[in-house]
C-alpha positions in Angstrom: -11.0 -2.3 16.6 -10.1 1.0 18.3 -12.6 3.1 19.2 -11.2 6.9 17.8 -9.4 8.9 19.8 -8.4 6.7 22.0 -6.1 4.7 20.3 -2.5 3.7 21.3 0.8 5.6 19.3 2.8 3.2 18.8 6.4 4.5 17.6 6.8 2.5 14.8 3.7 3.9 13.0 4.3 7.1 13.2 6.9 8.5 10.3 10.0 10.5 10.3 8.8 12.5 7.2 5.6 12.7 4.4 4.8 10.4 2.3 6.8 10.3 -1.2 5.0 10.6 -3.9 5.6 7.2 -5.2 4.1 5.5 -1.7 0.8 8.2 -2.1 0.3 6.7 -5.5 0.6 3.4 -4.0 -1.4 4.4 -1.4 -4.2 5.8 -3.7 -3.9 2.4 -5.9 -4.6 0.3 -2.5 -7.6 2.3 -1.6 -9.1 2.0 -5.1 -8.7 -1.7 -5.6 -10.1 -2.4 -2.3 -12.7 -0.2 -2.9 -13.1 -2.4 -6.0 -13.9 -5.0 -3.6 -9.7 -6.7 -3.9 -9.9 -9.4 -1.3 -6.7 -11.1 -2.0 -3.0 -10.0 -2.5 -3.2 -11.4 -6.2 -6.6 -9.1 -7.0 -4.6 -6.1 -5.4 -2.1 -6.9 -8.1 -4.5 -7.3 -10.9 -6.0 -3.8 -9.8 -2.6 -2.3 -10.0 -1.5 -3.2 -13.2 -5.3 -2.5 -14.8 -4.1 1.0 -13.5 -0.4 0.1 -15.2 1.2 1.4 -11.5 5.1 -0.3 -11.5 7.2 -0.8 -8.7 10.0 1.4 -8.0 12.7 -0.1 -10.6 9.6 0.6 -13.4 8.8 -3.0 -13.1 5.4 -4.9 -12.9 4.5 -5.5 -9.4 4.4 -9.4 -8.3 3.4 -10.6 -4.9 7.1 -10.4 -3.7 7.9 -7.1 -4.6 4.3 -6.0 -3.2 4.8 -8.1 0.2 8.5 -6.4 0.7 7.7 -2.5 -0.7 4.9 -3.3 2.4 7.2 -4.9 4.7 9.7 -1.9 4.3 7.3 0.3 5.4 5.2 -1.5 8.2 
């Protein structure tokens, strides 16, 4: 773990420009379910379709679609 402060920027984590808000309400979701105690990707899932948040297209979420929305943006 870093200690504050004194961590390392590493280009790739920094972005070109704010959030949209599509990736804060994804953002928002991921805090809640793992506030809700989400351990896995598949209780992440469940969490965001209790909350009904789609992908994107205005689809249901499934662990592929999850993994490469992340991926993208890693």
């Amino acid at each position: 773990m870093e200690k504050p402060g004194q961590a390392v920027n590493v280009a790739w984590q920094t972005r070109a420009a704010p959030p949209t808000d599509f990736e804060n309400r994804v953002g928002d979701a991921l805090e809640q379910a793992f506030a809700q105690g989400a351990e896995s990707l598949q209780e992440v899932l469940a969490a965001f379709a209790k909350i009904d948040l789609k992908d994107e297209r205005g689809q249901p979420w499934t662990e592929a679609s999850l993994q490469e929305w992340l991926r993208q943006r890693a």
